[in-house]
N, C-alpha and C positions, 0 to 999 in steps of 0.2 A: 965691240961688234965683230972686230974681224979673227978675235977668239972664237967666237961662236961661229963663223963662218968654216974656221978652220977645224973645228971641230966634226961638224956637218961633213964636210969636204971627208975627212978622213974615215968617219961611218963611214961615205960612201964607197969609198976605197975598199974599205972589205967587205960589204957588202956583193961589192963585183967579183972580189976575190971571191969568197963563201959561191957564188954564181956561179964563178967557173970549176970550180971544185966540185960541186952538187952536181953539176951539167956530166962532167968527168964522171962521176960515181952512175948516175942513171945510166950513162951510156952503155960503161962497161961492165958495172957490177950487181945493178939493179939487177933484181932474179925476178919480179913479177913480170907479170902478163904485157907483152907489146902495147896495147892500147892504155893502157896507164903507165906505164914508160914515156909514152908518147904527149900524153896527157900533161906530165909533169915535166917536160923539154919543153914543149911550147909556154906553160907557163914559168918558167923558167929563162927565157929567149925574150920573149914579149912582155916581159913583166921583173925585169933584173931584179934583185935585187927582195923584192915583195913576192915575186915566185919562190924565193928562196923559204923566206919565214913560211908563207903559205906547207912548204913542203915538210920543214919542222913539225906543224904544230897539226897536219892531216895527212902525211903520207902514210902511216903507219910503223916507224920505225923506234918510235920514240917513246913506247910504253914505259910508264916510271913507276910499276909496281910488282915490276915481276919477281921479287925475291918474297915479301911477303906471301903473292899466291901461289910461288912455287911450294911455301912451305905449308902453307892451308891444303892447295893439294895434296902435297906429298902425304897427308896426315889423313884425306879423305881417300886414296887410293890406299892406303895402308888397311885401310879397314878394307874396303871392297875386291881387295886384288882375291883375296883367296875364293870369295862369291865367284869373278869376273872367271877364273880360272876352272870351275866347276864348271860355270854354264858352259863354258867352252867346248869342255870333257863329254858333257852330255849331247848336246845335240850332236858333236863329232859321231858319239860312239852310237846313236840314238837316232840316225836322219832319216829312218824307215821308218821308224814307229810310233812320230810327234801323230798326237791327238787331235792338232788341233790343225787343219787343211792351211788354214791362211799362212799360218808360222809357216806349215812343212812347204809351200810353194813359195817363200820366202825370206827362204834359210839363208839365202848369201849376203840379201839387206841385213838383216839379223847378225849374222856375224861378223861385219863390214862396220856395223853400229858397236858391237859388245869390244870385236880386238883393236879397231882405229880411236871410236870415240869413246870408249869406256863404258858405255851405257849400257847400267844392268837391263835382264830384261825383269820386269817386276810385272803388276796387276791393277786393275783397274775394276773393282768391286760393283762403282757406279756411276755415273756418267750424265749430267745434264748440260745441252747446248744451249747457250742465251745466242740470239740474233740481234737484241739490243743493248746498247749500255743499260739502260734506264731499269731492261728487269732483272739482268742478273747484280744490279747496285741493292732492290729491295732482298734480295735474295742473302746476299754476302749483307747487309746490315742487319741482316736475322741473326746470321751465323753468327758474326760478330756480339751481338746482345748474350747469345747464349754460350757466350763462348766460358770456361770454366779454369782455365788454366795459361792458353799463352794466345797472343794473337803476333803473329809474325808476315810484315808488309813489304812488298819494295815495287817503285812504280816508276815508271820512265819522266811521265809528266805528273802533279801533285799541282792544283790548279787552288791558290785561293778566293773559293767563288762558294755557288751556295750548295756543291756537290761537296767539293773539297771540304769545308766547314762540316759538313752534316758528317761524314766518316771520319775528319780529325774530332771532331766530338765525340763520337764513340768510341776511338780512341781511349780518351783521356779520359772518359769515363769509366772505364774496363782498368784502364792504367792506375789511377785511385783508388778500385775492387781492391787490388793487389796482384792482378796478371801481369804478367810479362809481356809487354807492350813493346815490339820494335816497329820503327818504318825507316824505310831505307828510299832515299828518292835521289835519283839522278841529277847531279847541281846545274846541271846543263839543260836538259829536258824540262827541271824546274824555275829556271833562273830569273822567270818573271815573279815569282815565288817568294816574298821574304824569310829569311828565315827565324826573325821573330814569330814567325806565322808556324813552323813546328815546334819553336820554344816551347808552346803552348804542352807540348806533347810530354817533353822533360822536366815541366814543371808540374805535371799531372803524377810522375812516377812513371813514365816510360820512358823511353830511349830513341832519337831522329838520328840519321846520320846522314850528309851529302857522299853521294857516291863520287869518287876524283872531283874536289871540288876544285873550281877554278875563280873563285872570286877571289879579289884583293891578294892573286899571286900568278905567276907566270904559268900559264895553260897549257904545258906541255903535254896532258892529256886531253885537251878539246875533241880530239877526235876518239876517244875511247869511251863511248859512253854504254851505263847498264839500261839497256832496250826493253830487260826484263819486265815482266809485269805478274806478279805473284804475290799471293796471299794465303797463309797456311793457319788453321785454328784448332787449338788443342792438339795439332801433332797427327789429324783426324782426317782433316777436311780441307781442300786446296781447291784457288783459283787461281786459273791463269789463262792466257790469251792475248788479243790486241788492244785491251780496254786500260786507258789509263785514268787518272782522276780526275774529273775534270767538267763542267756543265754541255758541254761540247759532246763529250760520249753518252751525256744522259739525253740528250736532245731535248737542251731545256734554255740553250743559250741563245745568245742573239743569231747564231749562224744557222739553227737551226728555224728560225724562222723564215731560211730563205731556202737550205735543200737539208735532205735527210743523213743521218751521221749512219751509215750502216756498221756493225762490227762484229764479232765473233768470241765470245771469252768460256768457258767451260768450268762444273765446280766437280771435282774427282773425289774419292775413296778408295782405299787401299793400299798396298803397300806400296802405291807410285806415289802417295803422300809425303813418307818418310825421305825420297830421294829429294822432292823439291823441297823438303824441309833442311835438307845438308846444303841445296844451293843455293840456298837465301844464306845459312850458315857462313859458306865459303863467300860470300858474297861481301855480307857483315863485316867480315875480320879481313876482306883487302882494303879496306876505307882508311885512310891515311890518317883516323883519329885513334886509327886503335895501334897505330906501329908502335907506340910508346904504352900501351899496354899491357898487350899481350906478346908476353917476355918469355911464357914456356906455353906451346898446344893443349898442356892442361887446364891452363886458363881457360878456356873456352868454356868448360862445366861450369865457371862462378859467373856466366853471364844467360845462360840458358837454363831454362828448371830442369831439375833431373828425368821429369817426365817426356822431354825431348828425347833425351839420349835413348832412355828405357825404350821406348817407340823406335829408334833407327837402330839397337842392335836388336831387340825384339823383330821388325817385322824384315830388313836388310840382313843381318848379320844372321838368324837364324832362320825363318822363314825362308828367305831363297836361296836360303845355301841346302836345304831338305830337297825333298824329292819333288823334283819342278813337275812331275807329272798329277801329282796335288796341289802345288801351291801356285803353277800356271797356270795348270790348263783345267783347273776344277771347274763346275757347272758354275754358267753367268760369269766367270771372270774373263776379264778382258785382257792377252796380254799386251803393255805398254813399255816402250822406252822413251827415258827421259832423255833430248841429246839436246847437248849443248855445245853453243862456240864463241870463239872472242879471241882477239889480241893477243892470250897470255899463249894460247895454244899455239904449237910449230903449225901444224897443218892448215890448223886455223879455220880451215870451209867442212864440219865435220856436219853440220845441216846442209849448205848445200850438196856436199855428198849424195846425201842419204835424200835429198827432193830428186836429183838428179838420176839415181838409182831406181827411185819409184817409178820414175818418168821411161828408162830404158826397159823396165818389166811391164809394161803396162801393154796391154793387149787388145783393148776393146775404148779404156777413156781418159782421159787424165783433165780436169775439172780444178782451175787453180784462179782463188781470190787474193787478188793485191793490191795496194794501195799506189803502189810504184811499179813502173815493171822497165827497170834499169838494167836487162840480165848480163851476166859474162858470157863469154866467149863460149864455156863448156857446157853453161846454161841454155845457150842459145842452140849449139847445135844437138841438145839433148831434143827439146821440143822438135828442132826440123827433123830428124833422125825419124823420133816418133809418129809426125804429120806424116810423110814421104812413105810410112811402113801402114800406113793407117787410121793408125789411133787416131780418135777422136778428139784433138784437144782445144780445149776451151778456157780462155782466160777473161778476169772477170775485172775490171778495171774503173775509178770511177769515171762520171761524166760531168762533176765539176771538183775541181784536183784545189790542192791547198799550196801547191810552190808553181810557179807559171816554166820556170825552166826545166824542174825535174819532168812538168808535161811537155815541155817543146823536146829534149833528149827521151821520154817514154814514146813516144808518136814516131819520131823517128824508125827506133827500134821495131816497132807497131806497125808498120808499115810496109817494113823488110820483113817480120815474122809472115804477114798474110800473104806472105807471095809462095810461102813452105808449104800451104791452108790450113795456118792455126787459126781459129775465130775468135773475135776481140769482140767482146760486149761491156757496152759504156753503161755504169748503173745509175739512174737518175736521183743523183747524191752524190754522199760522198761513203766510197764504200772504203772500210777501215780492215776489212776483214784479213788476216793472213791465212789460209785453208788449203790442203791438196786433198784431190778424192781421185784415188783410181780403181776400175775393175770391178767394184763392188767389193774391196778387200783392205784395202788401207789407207786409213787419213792420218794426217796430221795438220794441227792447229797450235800455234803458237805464237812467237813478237816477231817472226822471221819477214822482213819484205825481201821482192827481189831484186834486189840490188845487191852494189859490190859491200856498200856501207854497213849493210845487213850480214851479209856471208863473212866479210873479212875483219870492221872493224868493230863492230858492238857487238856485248856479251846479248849472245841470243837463249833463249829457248823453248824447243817443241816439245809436245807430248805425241808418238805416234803409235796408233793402233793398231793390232792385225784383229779384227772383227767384222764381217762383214754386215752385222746388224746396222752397226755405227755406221759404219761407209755406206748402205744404204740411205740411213737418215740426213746425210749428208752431202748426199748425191740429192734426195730430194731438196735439200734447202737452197742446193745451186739453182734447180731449175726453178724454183719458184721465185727466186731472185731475178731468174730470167726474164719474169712476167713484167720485171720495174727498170727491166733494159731496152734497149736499143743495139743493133747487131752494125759492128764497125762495117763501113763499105769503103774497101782499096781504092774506088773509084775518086774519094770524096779524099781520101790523102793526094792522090795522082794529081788532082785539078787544083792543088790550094796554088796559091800566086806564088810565084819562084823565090822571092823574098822570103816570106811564111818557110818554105821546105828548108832554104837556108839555115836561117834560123836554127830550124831542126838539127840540121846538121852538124852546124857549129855547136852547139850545145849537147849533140850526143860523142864528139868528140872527149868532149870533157865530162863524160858521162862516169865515168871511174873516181872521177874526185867530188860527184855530188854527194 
């Protein structure tokens, strides 16, 4: 017994040590932002010891995959750099004479997207917005039926219920045709999830993989998880958005008997296909099942049909490297960048960026759906900046939340925005949407929330438009959403019991590490 004690005793010893060490490193060497500096000193002071681990396993320093996707990447900028360097060339030499108004009055989002985040700019052929899980699921189980050649999946949450069942089914059914069947799901996201339950997938003839799995080993990536939410078919045809798998987004589950699941997910054409067809790729080959097999970047051909490839040098590697003034800005096409962010990236906030940007150009409105509204520091005074000059801005928020602290730290935040007069409307549900509309000129929709979690530690990503047909549609679907709101009143924050605002406060203190 008094082995064991002494053992205990001496954890604790470095545990303290490790405490004071970590406390040392925030202080002076931490480079993020004050308020989560702050965030992790307190839990670190208040919590010895278990602040420490906490800080390990969610501060963000602790990515254990970055040699792998450095070299994934390295292998998908290899191809694109000469694209990325052209577009460059062109609009430089070309900023009179873009065809297309939206681009030309937002050439510096444009090229802030193409030399920071890498993102080519490509086309969007064709475009349908779903509002609910339930119909863009019948829609994407079409595609999936007729799909001819590959079906390629990755999903934050992969739910086994009677949604999840009915698309692993067609899976495996597709997968036994003899298509090339992957799904890729978050082991985090899924973790109520068995994974005898994808079994089902590999033993069909396709291929399941947990993204950084964290079962039955130490979770040194708990906090890096893929947020993605993508589905590519035949190399043709992509979804993506806020919808994950799940009877929840189809509004068929038990929660759904009680308020509405709202969400936003979108299915494209065109050559913005082929790029979210490379980031499910890059995505695929950082999964720690494959470090042991993919030994040369050529490997990668014996795992995808050739009809892949054919498609991302066909419509990427030839297509937008020709004359973007046909292969942009031709009749009906839409131009789109795919941007993405995550962990492995130095900068790291190359979505928030680019929201934060729309926000500073925006002139007349800026019309923004979120599940969470956790913002940073530069988020924040992006909107007040905006309020104070004018703009319109409108944030869409639900009116019954799925984590009770993430709303006592949201409300808070909520609180202080309406005093800028940004307008908060509460949607009677739960609205899943992530959406920005400004101007009548540029949306984007994607897995992006606003929060730090979102910007900083999961791999995100949007698809964003310069069309103003789209951003009208878009713009209408805010406001008819508005018809199933309620318009937040400051008044009714001002008056909650002192305790209640407390609350608030203490919990948007640590609004960085939710």
């Amino acid at each position: 017994m008094s082995g064991i004690a002494e053992i205990i005793a001496l954890a604790w010893r470095i545990l303290n040590i490790a405490n004071i060490f970590f406390i040392i490193f925030v202080l002076f060497f931490e480079r993020k932002e004050d308020s989560r500096r702050m965030a992790w000193l307190l839990a670190m002071i208040f919590l010895p010891g278990v602040g420490v681990i906490l800080y390990i396993l969610l501060s963000g320093h602790f990515f254990t995959h970055k040699k792998q996707l450095n070299k994934i990447n390295s292998y998908g900028l290899e191809q694109h750099n000469q694209i990325l360097e052209n577009q460059q060339y062109f609009f430089r030499e070309n900023r009179a004479n873009i065809p297309n108004s939206v681009v030309k009055e937002n050439l510096s989002l444009l090229d802030m997207n193409i030399s920071q985040s890498k993102s080519l700019l490509a086309t969007t052929d064709s475009i349908k917005v779903f509002c609910w899980g339930q119909d863009m699921f019948e829609f994407m189980k079409k595609d999936i039926e007729e799909a001819k050649e590959s079906i390629h999946m990755e999903s934050f949450i992969f739910h086994n219920d009677k949604t999840g069942n009915e698309i692993l089914d067609l899976l495996c059914r597709k997968a036994r045709e003899g298509l090339s069947v992957k799904l890729l799901y978050d082991d985090m996201g899924s973790l109520r999830t068995s994974t005898r339950f994808f079994n089902k997938l590999d033993n069909a003839g396709g291929m399941s993989l947990a993204f950084s799995p964290i079962r039955w080993r130490i979770p040194l990536t708990i906090n890096f998880r893929n947020h993605r939410k993508i589905t590519v078919i035949d190399g043709k045809i992509a979804y993506m958005g806020g919808v994950n798998i799940g009877d929840e987004y189809a509004n068929c589950s038990k929660k759904s008997k009680k308020f509405l699941w709202r969400d936003t997910h979108i299915r494209i054409t065109g050559s913005s296909v082929p790029v979210l067809q490379s980031v499910f790729m890059t995505d695929w080959f950082i999964t720690p099942a494959w470090k042991t097999r993919l030994k040369k970047l050529d490997d990668i051909t014996n795992y995808f049909p050739p009809s892949v490839f054919n498609s991302l040098n066909e419509k990427i590697l030839n297509n937008l490297n020709n004359n973007l003034s046909d292969t942009i800005f031709g009749k009906d096409k839409i131009p789109t960048q795919i941007l993405l962010s995550g962990p492995d990236d130095i900068q790291r906030t190359e979505i928030e960026d680019a929201l934060i940007r729309m926000i500073m150009s925006a002139k007349k409105y800026v019309y923004i759906q979120t599940p969470y509204f956790i913002p940073t520091v530069q988020f924040t005074n992006a909107i007040k900046i905006a309020a104070y000059t004018g703009v319109d801005v409108r944030i869409m928020i639900p009116g019954t939340w799925d984590k009770w602290y993430v709303k006592a730290a949201s409300f808070e935040f909520i609180r202080e925005s309406m005093e800028y007069g940004v307008k908060f409307y509460h949607y009677n549900g739960f609205i899943h949407s992530k959406t920005f509309v400004t101007d009548d000129k540029l949306v984007t929709i994607g897995s992006t929330n606003i929060d730090t979690r979102s910007f900083v530690l999961h791999f995100e990503v949007n698809a964003l438009f310069y069309d103003k047909k789209l951003a009208i549609e878009n713009k209408e679907i805010f406001l008819k959403d508005i018809e199933n709101c309620h318009l937040a009143e400051k008044n009714w924050f001002d008056s909650q019991f002192i305790l209640r605002r407390a609350i608030w406060a203490f919990c948007k203190l640590f609004s960085s590490m939710l």
